[in-house]
N, C-alpha and C positions, 0 to 999 in steps of 0.2 A: 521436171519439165512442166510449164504451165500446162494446164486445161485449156480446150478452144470455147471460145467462146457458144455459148450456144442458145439457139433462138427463144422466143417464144414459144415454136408449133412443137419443140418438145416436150411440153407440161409437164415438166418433173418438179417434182415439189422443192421447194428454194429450203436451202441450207440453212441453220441456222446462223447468225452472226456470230462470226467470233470475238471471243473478250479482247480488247483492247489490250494489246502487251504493257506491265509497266514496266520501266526502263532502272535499271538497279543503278545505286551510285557509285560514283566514280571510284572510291575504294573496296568497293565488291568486286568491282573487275579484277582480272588478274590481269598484272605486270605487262602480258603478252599483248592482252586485249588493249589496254588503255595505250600501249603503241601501234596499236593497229587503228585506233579512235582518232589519234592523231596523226599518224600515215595519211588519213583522206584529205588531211588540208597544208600539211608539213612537210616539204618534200627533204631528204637527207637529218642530218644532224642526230644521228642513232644513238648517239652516248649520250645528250642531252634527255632524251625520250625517254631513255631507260632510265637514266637518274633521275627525273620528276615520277616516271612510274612507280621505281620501288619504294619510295618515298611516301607519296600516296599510298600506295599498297599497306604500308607498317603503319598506318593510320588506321586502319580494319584491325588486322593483325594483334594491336596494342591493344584492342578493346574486345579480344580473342583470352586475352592474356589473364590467369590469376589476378584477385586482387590486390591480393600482398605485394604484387612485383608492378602493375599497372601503372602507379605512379611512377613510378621510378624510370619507366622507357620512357625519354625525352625526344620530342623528333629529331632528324637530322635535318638541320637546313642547309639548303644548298643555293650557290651563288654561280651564275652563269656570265663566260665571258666570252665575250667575242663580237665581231665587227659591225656594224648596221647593218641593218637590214637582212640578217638571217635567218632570222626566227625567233627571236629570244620572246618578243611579244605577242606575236603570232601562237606562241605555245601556251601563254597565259589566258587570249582570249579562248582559246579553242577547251580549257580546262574549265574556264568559266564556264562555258556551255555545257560542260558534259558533269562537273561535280554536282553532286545532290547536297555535297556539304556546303556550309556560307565561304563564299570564296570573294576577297577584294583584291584590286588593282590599283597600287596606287603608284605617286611619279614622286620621288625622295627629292628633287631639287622644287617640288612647294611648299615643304615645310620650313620652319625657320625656328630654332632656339627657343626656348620655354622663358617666357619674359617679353619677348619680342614682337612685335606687331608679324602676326603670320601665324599658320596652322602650326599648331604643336602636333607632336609624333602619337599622342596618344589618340587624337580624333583619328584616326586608323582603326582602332578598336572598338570607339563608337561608332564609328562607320561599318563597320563588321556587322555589330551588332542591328544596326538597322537593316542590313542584307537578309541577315538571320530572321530577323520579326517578317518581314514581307516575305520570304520564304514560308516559313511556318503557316504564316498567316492565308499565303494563298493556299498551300496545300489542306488545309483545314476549310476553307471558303469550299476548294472543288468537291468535299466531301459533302459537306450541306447544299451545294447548288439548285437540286433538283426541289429540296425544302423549298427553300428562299422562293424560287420562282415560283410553287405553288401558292405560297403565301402571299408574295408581290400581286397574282393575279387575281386572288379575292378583295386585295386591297384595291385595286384597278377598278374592278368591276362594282365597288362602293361609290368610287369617283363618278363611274360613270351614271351610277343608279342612285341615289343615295335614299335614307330609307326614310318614308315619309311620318312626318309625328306622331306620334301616340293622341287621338282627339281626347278632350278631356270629358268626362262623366261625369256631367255636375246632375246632381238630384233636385228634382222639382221643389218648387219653394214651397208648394200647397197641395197636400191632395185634392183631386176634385170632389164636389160633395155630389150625394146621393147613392141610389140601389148599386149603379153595379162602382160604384167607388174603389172598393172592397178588392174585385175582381182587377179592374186597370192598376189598380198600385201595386199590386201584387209582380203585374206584368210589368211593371214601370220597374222594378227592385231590379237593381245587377246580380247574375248571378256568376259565385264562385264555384272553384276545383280545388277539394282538400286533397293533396297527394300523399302519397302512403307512408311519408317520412313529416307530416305535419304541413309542407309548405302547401300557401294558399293562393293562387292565379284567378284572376278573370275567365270566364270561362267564355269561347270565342263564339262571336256571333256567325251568320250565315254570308252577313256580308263580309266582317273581316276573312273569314276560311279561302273567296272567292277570290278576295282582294290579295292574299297572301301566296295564293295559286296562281294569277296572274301575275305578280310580280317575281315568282320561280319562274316561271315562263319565259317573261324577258330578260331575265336575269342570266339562263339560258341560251339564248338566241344572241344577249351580248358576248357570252363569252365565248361561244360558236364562230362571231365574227373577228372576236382578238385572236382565237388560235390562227384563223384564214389570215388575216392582217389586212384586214378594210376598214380597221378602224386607227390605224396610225398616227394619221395627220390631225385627229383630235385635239383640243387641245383640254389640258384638265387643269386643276388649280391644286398644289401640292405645298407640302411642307417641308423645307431644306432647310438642311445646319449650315451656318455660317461659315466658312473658311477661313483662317486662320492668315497670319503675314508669315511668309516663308522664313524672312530675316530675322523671327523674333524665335522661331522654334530651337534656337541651340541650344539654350541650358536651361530652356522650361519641363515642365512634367509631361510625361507623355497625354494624346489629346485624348485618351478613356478618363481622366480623372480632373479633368476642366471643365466648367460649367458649359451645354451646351446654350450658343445662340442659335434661334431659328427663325426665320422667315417664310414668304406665300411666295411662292412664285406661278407662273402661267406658263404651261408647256407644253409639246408635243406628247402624243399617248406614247409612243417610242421613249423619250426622254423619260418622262416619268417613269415607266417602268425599270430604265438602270438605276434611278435614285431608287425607287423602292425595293428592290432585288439589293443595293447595297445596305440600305439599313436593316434589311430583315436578315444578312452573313454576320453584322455585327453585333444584332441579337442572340444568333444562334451559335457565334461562335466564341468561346471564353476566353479571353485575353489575356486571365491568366496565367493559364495552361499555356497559350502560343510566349509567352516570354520566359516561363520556367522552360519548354526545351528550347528556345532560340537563345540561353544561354546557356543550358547544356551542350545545343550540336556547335557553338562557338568556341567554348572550352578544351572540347576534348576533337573537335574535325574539323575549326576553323582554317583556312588557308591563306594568308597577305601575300600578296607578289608585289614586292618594291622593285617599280622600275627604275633606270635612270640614276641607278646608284653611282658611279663611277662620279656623276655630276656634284657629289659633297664630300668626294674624296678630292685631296691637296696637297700642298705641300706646308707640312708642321715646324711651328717655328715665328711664323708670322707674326710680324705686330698687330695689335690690337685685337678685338671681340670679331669673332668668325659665324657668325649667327646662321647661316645658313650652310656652312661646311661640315668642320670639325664639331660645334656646335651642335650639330644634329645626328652626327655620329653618338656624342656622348649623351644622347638625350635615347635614342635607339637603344641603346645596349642594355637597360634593362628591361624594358617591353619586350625584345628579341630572347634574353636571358630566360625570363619568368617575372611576375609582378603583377599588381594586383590593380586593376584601373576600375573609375569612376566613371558609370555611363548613366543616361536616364531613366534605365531598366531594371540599375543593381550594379553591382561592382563583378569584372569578371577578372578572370586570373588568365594569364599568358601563357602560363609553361608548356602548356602542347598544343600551341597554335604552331601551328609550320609556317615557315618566311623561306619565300624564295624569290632572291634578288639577283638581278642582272643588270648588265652595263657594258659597254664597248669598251672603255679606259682606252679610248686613243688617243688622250694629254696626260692621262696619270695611267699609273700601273694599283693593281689590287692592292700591292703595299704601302700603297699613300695610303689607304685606310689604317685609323687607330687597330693596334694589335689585338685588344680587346674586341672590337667589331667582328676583325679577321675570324679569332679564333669563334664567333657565333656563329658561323657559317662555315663547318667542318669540310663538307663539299663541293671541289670548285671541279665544273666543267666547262671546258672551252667549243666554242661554237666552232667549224671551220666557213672559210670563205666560200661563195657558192661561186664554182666556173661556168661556160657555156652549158656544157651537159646538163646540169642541174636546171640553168635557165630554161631547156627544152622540156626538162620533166615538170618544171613549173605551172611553166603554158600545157599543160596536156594533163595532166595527171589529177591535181586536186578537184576537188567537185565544186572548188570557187573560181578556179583558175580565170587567168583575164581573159584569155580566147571565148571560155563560156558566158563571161559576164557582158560583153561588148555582142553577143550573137543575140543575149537575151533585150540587152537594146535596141539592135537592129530590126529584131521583130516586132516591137511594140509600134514601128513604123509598116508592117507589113512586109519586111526585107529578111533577104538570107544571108547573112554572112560566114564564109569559111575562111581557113587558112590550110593550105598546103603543109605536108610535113616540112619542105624543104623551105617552104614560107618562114614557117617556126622556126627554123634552124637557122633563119638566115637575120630574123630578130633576134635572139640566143646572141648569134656574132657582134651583131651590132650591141647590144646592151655590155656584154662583155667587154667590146673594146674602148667604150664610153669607161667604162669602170677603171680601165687599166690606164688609160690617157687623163681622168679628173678623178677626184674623189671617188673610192670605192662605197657606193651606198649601196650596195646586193642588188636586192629583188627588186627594190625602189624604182629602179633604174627601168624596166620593164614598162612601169608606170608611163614614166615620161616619152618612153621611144615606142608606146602603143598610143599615145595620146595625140602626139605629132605624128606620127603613120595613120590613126585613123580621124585624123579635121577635117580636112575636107570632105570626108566620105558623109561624115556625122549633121555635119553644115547644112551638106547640100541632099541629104538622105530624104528629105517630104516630095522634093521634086522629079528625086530622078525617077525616069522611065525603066530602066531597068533595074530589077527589083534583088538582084543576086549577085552578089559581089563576092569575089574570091582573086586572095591575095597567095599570090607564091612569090618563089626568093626574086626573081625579075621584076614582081612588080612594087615589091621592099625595099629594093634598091634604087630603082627609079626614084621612088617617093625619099627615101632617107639617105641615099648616094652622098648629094650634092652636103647636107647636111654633117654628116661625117667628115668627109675630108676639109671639109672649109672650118680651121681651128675659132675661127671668133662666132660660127655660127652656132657649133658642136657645143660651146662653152655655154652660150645664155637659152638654145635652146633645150639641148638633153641634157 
């Protein structure tokens, strides 16, 4: 049970803070756990859960393992089927957030045949690999942060002070003549500081000591006003590398080993300090190091989700060049298999990256896939269709759900929006019977009979006077009645 809150007039001395928990990766978790991670946003579909958990899971597991044997465990890929809109993508984004390992998404009907104008199969793994580098890369940056920002702020504080020149010491052309001659040249002579290792310095006068103290001072009192932030809107004159053309970066060398261009810019003191905070993470952190493991944790914990598979499965046999079907089948299957690909980082190898693909196949079945594909994806589980019930745990249960998404809109207007149990239940109906009368698109369908149930709320929400709105199944019905039973309406609107 929490603790109550308690005042000031109790002066009890404050607690220390507690460390910031870190969050373990997603193949640390156990099996149980990583269905429970996915429970908060995935309502149903348990066989699926479990099969992408254990999956993951044997990705730990395998690097638990002897080394004589380690190679040898290959993953098991697993292939997910079943109708729109159930989860299958839903599952992938939700792994993406939760793995610590490099994990991509991609859609198998935009690649096209090796030869052919279009993404070959392999930029998959260069693509991996750049997830992996920004991965590493960031975790490595939050490690030095606090550096970096120390750093950025002396460099700040140069900008804003900068340090006045050295005057030069030129010695008199003539001594003066007479008695005290002798004496004034003496005093006119610079004098040095031999320090105890040999090296020889000017030794400081009474006015530089003063001069050097007064500029600690302000030096001070600036950086007193950068921690406050009253000096923001400053504006300072900085030095930035050139950016690069996005289009040109596919098969150049990464941009540590290209010549830098740089230029003056004029900026806000805000501004400046994220450019200087960025170049002093690139100093302090080795880019080395971040791409030997960013192809290590690719290698051996990489994860690809091909979605949209079903989409270059077909029927074999056809005439002519199939460059985006079959074609990309026989282009997959050794990437999938094991092999060795060329990235801009180094060459990495396949054989224990895990692929888990999915598809509806509502024009083809899993066996229009080449055999060979088939047998790369040892596990196949089927998604089931979501009914009313489900639609209700939909709207209610996840911590994204559309009930809570459209309430957190309503507010940004200063409004309350609820929905009744029986409200929900009565949407549930509706989306269901939309599903069974046109195109079954699952959860989709949610979308569109919350969008048309709440337009005019949404429209006309800045002006209304009453500021609380709350929908039950009477007043679901009213709004979406007419809309249901009228077949050309039901068609173009839900």
């Amino acid at each position: 049970m929490a603790e109550p809150t308690r005042t000031p007039e109790d002066k009890l001395p404050a607690a220390p803070a507690a460390p910031e928990e870190t969050l373990p990766w997603l193949e640390e978790l156990p099996p149980r756990k990583i269905v429970a991670e996915l429970d908060r946003y995935i309502v149903g579909q348990e066989v699926a859960k479990k099969a992408v958990a254990i999956a993951v899971r044997n990705r730990w597991r395998r690097s638990q393992a002897p080394e004589d044997i380690r190679d040898e465990i290959l993953p098991n890929n697993i292939i997910m089927i079943g109708p729109t809109g159930v989860g299958k993508t839903e599952i992938a984004r939700r792994l993406a957030r939760l793995a610590g390992a490099p994990f991509l998404k991609v859609e198998a009907s935009k690649f096209t045949e090796v030869g052919y104008v279009g993404r070959d199969v392999e930029s998959m793994v260069r693509e991996l690999v750049d997830v992996a580098i920004n991965m590493v890369r960031t975790e490595r940056e939050d490690d030095v942060y606090p550096q970096a920002e120390t750093r950025a702020e002396e460099r700040l504080l140069d900008l804003l002070l900068p340090a006045t020149p050295a005057p030069a010491t030129a010695a008199p052309p003539h001594p003066p003549q007479g008695a005290g001659s002798a004496e004034q040249g003496a005093a006119a002579r610079p004098l040095f500081v031999v320090s105890s290792k040999g090296d020889v310095t000017p030794a400081a006068s009474e006015a530089d000591v003063e001069a050097q103290e007064r500029r600690r001072r302000t030096r001070e009192k600036l950086r007193q006003q950068l921690k406050e932030g009253k000096l923001e809107e400053r504006e300072v004159e900085v030095e930035v590398q050139q950016q690069g053309f996005p289009g040109l970066e596919m098969m150049q060398p990464p941009q540590e080993m290209l010549p830098k261009k740089k230029k003056r810019r004029t900026v806000h003191l805000h501004e400046a300090r994220r450019i200087l905070i960025d170049e002093e993470l690139k100093k302090l952190v080795d880019m080395d190091d971040v791409v030997n493991e960013s192809l290590d944790r690719v290698e051996n914990h990489g994860v690809i989700f091909i979605d949209e598979i079903d989409k270059i499965a077909g029927e074999r046999g056809t005439v002519g060049p199939d460059v985006s079907r079959e074609g990309v089948q026989r282009d997959l299957l050794p990437i999938v298999e094991g092999s060795t690909v060329q990235t801009r980082y180094g060459f990495v190898r396949t054989d224990h990256i895990l692929f888990i693909a999915a598809g509806a196949f509502h024009a083809t079945k899993p066996s229009d896939l080449i055999p060979e594909l088939q047998g790369r994806f040892p596990i196949r589980v089927e998604l089931q269709p979501l009914t009313e019930a489900d639609f209700v745990r939909i709207m209610t249960e996840p911590e994204n759900a559309l009930t809570k998404q459209y309430a957190a809109l309503c507010a940004a207007e200063g409004a309350t929006l609820e929905f009744t149990h029986d409200g929900i239940k009565e949407i549930a109906r509706i989306a269901a019977k939309a599903n069974e009368r046109m195109e079954n698109i699952g959860a989709r369908r949610l979308h569109t009979v919350m969008t048309t149930l709440l337009e005019d709320v949404l429209f006309d929400l800045p002006e209304l006077a009453e500021k609380r709105i709350n929908f039950d199944a009477d007043k679901v019905r009213a709004r979406l009645g007419k809309i249901v039973d009228d077949e050309d309406l039901r068609r173009y609107i839900l």
